[in-house]
C-alpha positions as a Markdown table, in Angstrom:
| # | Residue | x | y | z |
|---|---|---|---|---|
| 1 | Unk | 39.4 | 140.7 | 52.3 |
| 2 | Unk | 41.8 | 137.7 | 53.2 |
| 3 | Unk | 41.8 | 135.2 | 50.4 |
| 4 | Unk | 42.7 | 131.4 | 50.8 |
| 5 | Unk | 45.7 | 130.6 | 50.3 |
| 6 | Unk | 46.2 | 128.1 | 47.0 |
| 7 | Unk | 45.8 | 124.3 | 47.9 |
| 8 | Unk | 49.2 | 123.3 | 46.5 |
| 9 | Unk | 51.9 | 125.3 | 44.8 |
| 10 | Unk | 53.0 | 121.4 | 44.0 |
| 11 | Unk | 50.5 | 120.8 | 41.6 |
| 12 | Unk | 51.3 | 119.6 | 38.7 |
| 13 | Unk | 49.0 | 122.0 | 36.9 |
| 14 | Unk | 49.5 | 124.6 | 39.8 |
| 15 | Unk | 48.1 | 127.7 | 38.4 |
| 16 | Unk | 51.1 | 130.3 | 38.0 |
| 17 | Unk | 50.8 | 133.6 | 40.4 |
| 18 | Unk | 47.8 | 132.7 | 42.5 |
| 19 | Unk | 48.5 | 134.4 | 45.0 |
| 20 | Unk | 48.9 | 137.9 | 43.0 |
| 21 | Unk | 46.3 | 137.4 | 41.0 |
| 22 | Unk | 43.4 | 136.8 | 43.8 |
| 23 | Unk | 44.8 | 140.0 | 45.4 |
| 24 | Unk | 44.6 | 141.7 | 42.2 |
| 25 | Unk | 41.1 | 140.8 | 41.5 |
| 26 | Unk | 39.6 | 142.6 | 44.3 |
| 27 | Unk | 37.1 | 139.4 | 44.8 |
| 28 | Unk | 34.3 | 140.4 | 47.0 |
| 29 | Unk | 30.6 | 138.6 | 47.9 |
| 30 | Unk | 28.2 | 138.9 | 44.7 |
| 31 | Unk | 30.7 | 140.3 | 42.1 |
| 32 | Unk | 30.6 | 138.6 | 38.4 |
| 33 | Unk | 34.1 | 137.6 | 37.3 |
| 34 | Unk | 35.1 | 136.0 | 33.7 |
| 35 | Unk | 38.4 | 133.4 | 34.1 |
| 36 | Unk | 39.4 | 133.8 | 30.4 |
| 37 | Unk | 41.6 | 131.1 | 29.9 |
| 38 | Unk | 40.2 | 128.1 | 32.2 |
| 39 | Unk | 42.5 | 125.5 | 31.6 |
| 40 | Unk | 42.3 | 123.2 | 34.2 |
| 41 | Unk | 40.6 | 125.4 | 36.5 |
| 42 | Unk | 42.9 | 126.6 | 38.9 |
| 43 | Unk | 41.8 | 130.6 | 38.8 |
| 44 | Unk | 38.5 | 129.7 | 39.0 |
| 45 | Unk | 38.4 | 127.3 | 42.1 |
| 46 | Unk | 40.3 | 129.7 | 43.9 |
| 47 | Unk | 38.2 | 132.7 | 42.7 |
| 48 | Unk | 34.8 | 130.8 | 43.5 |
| 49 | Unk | 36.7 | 129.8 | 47.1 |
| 50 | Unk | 37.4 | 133.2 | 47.8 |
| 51 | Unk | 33.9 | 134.9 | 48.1 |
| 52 | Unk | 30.2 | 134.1 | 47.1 |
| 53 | Unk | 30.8 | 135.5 | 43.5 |
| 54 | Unk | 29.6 | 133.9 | 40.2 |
| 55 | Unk | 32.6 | 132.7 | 37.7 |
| 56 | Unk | 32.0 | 132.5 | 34.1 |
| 57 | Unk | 35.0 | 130.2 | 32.3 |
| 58 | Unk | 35.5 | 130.3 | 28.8 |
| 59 | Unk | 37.9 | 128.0 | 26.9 |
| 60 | Unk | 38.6 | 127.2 | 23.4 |
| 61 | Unk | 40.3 | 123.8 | 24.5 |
| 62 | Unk | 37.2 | 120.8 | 24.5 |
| 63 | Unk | 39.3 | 118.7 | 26.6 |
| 64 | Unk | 38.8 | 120.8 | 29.6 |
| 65 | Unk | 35.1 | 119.6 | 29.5 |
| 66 | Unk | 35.8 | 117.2 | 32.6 |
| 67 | Unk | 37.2 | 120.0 | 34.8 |
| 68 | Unk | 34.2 | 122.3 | 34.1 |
| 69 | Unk | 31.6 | 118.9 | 35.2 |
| 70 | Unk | 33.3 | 119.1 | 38.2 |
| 71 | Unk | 32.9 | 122.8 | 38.9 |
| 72 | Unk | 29.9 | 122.7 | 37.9 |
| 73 | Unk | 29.1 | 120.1 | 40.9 |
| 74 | Unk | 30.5 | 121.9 | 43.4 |
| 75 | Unk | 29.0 | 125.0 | 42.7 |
| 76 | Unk | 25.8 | 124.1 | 40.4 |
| 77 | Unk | 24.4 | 127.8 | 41.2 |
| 78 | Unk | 28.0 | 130.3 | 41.0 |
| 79 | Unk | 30.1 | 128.8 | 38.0 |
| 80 | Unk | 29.0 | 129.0 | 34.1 |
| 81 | Unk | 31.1 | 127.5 | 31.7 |
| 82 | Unk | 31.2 | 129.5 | 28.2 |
| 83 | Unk | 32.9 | 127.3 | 25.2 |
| 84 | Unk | 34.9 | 129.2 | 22.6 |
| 85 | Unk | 37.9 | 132.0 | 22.4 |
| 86 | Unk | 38.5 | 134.2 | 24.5 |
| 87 | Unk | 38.7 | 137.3 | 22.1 |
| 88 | Unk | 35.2 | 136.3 | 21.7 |
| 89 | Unk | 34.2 | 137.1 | 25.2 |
| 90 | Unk | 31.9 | 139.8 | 24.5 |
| 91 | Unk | 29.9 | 137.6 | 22.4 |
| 92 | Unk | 30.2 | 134.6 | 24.7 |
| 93 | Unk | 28.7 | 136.6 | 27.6 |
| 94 | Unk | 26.0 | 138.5 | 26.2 |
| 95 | Unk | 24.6 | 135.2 | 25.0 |
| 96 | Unk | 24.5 | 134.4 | 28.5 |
| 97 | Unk | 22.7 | 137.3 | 29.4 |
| 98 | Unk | 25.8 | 139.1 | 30.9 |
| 99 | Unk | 27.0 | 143.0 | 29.3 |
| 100 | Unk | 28.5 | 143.5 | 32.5 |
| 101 | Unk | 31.2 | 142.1 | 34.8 |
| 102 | Unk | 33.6 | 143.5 | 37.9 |
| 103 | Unk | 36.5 | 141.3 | 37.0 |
| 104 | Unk | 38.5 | 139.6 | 34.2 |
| 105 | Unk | 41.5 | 137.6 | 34.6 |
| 106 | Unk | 43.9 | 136.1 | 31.9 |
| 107 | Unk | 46.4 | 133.6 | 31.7 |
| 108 | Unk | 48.0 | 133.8 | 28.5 |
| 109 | Unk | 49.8 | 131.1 | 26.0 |
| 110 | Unk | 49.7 | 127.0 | 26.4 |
| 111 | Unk | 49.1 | 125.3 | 30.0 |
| 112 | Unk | 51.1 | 122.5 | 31.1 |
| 113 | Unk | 48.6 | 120.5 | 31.4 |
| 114 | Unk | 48.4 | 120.8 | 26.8 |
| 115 | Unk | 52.1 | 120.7 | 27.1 |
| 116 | Unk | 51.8 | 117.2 | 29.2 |
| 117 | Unk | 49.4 | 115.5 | 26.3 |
| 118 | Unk | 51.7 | 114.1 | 23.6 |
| 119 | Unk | 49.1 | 113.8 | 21.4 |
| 120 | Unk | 48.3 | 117.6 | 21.3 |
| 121 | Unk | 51.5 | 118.3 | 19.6 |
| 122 | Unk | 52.6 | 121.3 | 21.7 |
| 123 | Unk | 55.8 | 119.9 | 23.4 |
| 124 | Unk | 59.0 | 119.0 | 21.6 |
| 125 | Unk | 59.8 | 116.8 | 24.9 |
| 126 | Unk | 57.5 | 114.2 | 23.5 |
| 127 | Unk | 56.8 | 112.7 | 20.9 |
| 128 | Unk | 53.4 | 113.3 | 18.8 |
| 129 | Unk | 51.7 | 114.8 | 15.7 |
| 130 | Unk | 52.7 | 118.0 | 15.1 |
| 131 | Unk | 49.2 | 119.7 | 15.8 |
| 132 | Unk | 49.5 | 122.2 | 18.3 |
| 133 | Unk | 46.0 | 123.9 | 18.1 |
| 134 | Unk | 44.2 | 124.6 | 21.2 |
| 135 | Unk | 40.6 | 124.1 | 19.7 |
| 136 | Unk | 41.5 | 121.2 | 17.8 |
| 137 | Unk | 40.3 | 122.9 | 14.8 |
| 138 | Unk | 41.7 | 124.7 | 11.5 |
| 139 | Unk | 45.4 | 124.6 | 10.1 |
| 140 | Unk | 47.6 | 122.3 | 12.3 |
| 141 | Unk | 51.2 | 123.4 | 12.5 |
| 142 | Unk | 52.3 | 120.4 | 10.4 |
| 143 | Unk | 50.3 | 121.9 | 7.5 |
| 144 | Unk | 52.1 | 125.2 | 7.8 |
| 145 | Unk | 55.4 | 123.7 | 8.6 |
| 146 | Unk | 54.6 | 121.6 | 5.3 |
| 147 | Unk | 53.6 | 124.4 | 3.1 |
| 148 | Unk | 54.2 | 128.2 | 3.8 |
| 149 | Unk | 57.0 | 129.6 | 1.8 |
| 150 | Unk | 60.8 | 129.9 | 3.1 |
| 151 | Unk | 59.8 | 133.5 | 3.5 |
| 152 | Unk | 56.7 | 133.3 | 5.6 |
| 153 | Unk | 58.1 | 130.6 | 7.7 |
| 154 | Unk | 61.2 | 132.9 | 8.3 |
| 155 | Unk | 59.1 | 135.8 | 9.3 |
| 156 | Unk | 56.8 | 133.8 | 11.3 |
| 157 | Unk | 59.7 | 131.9 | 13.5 |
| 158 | Unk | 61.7 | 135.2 | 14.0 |
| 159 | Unk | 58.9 | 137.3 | 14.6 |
| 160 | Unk | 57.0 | 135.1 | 17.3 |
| 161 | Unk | 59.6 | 133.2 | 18.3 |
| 162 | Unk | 62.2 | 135.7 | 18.6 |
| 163 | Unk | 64.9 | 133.3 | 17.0 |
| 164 | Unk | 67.8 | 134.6 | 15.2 |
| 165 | Unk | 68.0 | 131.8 | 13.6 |
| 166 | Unk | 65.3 | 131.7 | 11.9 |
| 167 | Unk | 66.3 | 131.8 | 8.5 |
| 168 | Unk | 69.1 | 128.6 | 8.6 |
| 169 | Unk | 65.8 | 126.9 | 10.6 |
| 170 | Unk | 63.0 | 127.7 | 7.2 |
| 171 | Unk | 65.8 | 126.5 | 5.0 |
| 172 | Unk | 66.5 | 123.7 | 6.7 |
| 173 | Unk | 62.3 | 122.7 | 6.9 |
| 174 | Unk | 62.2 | 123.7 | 3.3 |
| 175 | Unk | 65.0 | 121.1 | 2.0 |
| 176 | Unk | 63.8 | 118.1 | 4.5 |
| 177 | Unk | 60.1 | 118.1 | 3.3 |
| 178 | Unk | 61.0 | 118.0 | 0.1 |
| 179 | Unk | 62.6 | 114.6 | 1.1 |
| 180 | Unk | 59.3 | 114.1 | 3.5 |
| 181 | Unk | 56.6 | 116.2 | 5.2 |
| 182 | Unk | 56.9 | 116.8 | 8.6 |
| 183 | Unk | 54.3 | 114.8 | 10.7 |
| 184 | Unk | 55.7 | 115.0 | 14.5 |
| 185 | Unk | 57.1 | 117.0 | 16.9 |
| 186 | Unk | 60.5 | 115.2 | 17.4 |
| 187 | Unk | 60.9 | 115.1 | 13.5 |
| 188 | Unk | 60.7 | 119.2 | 13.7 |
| 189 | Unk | 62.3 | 119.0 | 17.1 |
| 190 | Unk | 65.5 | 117.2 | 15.7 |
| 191 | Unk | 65.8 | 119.2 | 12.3 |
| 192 | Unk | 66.1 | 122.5 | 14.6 |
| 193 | Unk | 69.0 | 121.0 | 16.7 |
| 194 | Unk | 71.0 | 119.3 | 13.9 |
| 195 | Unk | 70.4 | 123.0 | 12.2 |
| 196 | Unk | 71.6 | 125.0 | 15.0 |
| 197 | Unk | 72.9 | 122.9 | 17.0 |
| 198 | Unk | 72.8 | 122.4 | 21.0 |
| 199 | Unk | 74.9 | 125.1 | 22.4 |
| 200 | Unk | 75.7 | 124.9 | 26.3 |
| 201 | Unk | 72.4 | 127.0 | 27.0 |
| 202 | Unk | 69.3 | 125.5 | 29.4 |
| 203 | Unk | 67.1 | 126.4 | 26.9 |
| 204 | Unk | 66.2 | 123.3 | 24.1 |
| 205 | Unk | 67.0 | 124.6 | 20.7 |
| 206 | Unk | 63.7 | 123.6 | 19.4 |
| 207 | Unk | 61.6 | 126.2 | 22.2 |
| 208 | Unk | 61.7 | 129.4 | 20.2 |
| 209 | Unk | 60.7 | 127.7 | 16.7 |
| 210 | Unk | 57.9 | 126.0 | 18.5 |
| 211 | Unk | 56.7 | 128.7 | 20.8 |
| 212 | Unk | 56.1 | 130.7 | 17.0 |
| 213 | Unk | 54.3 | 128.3 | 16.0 |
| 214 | Unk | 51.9 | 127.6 | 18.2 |
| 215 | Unk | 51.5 | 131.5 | 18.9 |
| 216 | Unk | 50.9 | 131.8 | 14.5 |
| 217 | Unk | 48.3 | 128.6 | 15.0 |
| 218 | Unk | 46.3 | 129.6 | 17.1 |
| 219 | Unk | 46.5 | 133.7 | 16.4 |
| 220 | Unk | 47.8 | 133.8 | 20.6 |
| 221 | Unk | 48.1 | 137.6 | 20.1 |
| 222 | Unk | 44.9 | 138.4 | 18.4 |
| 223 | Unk | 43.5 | 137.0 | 20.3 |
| 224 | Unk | 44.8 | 138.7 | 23.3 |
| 225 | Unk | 44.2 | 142.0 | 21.8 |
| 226 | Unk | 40.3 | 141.2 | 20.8 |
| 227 | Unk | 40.1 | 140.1 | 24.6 |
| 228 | Unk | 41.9 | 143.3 | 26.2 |
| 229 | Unk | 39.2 | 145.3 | 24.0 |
| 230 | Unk | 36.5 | 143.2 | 25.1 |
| 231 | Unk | 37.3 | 143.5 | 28.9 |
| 232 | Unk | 37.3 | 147.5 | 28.4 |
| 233 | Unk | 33.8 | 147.3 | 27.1 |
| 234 | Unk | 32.9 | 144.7 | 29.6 |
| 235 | Unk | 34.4 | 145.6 | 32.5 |
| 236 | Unk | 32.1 | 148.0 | 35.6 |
| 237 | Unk | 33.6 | 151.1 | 37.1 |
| 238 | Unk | 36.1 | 150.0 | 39.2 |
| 239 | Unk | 35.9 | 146.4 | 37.9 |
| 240 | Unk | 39.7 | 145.1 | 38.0 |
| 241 | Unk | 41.7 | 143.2 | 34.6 |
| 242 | Unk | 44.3 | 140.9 | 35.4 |
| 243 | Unk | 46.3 | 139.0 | 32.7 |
| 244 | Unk | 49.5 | 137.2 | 33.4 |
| 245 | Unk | 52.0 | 136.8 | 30.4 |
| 246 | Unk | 54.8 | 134.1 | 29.6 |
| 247 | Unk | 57.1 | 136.0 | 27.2 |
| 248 | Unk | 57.8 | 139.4 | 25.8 |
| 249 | Unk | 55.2 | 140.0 | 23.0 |
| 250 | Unk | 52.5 | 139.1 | 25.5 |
| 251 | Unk | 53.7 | 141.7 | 28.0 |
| 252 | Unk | 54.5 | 144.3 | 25.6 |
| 253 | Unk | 50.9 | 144.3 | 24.1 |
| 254 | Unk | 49.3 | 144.0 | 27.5 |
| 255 | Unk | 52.0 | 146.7 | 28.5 |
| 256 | Unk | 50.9 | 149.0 | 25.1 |
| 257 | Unk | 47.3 | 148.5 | 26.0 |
| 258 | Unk | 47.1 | 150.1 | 29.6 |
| 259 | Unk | 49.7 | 153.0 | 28.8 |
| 260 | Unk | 46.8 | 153.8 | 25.8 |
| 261 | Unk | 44.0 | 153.4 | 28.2 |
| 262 | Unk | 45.7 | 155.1 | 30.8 |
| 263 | Unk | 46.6 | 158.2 | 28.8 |
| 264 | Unk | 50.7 | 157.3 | 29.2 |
| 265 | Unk | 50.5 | 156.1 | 25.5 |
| 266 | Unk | 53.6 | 158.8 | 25.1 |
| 267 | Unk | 55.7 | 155.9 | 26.4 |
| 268 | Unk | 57.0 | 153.9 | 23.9 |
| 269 | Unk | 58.3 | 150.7 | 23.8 |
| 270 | Unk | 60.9 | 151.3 | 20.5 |
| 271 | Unk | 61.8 | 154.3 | 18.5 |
| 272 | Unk | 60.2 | 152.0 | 15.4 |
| 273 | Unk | 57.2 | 151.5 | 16.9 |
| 274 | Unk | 55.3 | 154.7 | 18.5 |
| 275 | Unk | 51.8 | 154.4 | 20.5 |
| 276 | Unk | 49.6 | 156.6 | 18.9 |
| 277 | Unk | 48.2 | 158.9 | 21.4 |
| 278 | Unk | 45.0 | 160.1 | 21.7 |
| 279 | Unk | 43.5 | 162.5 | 19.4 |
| 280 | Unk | 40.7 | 163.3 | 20.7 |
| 281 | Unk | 41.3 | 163.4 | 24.3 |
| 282 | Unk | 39.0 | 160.8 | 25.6 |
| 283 | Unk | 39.0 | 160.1 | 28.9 |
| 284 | Unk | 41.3 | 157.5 | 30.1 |
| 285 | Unk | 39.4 | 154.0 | 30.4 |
| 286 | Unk | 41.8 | 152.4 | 33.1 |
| 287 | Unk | 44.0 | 153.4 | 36.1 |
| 288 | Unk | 46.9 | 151.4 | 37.2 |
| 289 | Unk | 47.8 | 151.5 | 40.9 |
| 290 | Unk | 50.7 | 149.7 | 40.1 |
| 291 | Unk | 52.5 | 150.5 | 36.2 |
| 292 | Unk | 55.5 | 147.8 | 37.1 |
| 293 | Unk | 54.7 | 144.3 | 36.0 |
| 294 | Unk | 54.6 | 141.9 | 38.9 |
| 295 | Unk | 57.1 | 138.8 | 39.3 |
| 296 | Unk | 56.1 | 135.2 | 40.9 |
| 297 | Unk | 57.9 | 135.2 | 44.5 |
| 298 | Unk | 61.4 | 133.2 | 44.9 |
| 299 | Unk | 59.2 | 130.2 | 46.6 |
| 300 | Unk | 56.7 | 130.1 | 43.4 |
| 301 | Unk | 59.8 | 130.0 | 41.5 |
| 302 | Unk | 61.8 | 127.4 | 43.5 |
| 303 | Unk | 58.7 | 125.2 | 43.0 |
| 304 | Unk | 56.6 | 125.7 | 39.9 |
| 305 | Unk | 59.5 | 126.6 | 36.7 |
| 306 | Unk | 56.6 | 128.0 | 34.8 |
| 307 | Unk | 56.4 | 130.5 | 36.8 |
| 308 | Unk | 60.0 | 132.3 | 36.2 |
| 309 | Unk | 58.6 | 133.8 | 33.0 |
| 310 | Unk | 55.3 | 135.1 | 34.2 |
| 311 | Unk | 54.3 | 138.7 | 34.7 |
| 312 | Unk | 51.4 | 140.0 | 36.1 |
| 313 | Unk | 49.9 | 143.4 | 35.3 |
| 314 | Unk | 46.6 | 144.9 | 36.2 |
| 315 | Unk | 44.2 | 147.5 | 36.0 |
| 316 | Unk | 41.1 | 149.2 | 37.3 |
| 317 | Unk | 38.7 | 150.4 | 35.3 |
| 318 | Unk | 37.1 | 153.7 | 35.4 |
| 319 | Unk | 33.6 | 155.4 | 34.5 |
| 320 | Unk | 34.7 | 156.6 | 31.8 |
| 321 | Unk | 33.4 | 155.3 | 28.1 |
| 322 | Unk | 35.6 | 152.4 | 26.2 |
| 323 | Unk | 37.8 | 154.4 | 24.1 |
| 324 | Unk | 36.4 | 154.5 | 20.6 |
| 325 | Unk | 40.1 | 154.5 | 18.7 |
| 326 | Unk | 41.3 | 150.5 | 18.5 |
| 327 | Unk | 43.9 | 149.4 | 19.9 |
| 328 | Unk | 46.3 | 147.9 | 17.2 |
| 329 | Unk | 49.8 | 147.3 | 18.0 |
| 330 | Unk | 51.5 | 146.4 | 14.6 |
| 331 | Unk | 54.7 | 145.3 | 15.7 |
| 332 | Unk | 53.4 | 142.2 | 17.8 |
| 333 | Unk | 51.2 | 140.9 | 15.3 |
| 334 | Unk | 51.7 | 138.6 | 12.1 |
| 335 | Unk | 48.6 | 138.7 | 9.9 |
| 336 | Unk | 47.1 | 135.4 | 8.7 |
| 337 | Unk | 49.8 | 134.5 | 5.8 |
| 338 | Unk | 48.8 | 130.3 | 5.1 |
């Protein structure tokens, strides 16, 4: 099947790998297909565009009510829109009267069009409270920035941000809020540059420390794990998952999870961390045509910066049974600590 080409790769909220993605997906005339994270809808239009298949969106994010009225519209009979987490899929479908699906696709970590709201608190560009959650509810990142320890915010900032500084960065949020708590983004943005200064990289000293943060929020990895657990149970024989990842702990998860459902779980990522293999010799859940991540093309690139970071992998599931051990990958994840 030929799928249209996207709209606009000059979108400002141009979804990132369309063209992969759609190709991926296998989209085909009556086929069910969950669009995991649905943002501003990109996936989904294009999905919906692409064949007479139903689309069922789920998002955590309230704000993206207006995007879903006007899917809705357009294609009252072919598009549901499910509100809540995506690790909660399962859930989310069933009560929709849905155990069964040929397709999942997800696009992992914050959207530009979150980064773009000041007022969300995601981006250290602009100025706003320092919030950052996607569901606009529990502990905002100003209330852990405010009150974890030295030690947990150390952990948290190397761990998910992957910041060697992240020790000098705690002790430095540690002595300013005892002076005053931290209530914006360019307060915490600033702190991290005067601490570690500018350097003559492209990167903005302040991306790692914030990228940890929101990932700790809003439990980004959990919930990716609950969700690539999900999609096994949900998915039909030969029903295809796609998720597209941003930065390295994504990948490796998403990485960890196919080599495990694959029966490759004898690959490991680090000589600290091995995938358990399977004990019991179940069948392997997924194949993977492809067991190289895919990269956004040179033009994507040239156009759409988001895109630099992203890698796409996929699979296909099998007839085989969901694989009853869980798939936990211990590294990746921080437990709840605040």
């Amino acid at each position: 099947m030929t799928v249209r080409a996207p709209s606009s790769l000059h979108s400002p909220h141009a979804p990132v790998m369309l063209h992969e993605m759609l190709a991926s997906l296998n989209i085909r005339d009556g086929a069910r297909f969950v669009d995991g994270t649905f943002g501003a809808g990109g996936y989904t239009r294009a999905i919906l565009d692409a064949a007479e298949c139903h689309v069922y969106a789920i998002d955590r994010d309230g704000t993206v009510e207006k995007f879903a009225d006007a899917l809705r519209a357009s294609h009252p009979k072919r598009f549901t829109f499910l509100s809540g987490a995506f690790g909660d899929m399962e859930r989310l479908l069933a009560d929709a009267g849905v155990d069964s699906v040929d397709g999942i696709v997800l696009d992992i970590g914050v959207s530009s069009m979150q980064l773009d709201e000041a007022e969300r608190g995601f981006s250290f560009k602009r100025s706003g409270p320092l919030d950052m959650r996607m569901a606009q509810t529990g502990v905002t990142a100003a209330e852990f920035v405010n009150n974890a320890s030295e030690a947990d915010l150390t952990d948290i900032i190397s761990h998910y941000g992957e910041e060697r500084a992240a020790k000098r960065i705690a002790k430095a949020i540690v002595a300013a809020r005892a002076e005053a708590p931290f209530e914006t983004t360019h307060q915490l943005a600033a702190l991290v540059a005067k601490t570690i200064g500018r350097g003559n990289g492209k990167i903005d000293p302040a991306t790692r420390t914030f990228q940890a943060l929101r990932i700790y929020v809003n439990d980004e990895l959990g919930e990716l794990v609950r969700a690539l657990e999900a999609a096994e149970k949900l998915l039909a024989p030969n029903g295809r998952l796609v998720v597209v990842t941003f930065h390295s702990l994504e990948d490796r998860i998403v990485k960890r999870f196919f080599q495990s459902r694959t029966g490759n779980a004898e690959e490991t990522f680090s000589r600290h961390v091995p995938v358990t293999a399977n004990a019991n010799a179940e069948k392997p859940s997924f194949t993977q045509p492809t067991r190289k991540a895919l990269a956004a093309s040179e033009e994507e690139a040239a156009v759409n910066p988001r895109s630099r970071s992203a890698k796409l992998r996929w699979g296909i599931r099998t007839d085989a049974p969901a694989m009853t051990e869980p798939f936990i990958p211990a590294k990746e994840i921080r437990h709840a600590i605040f």
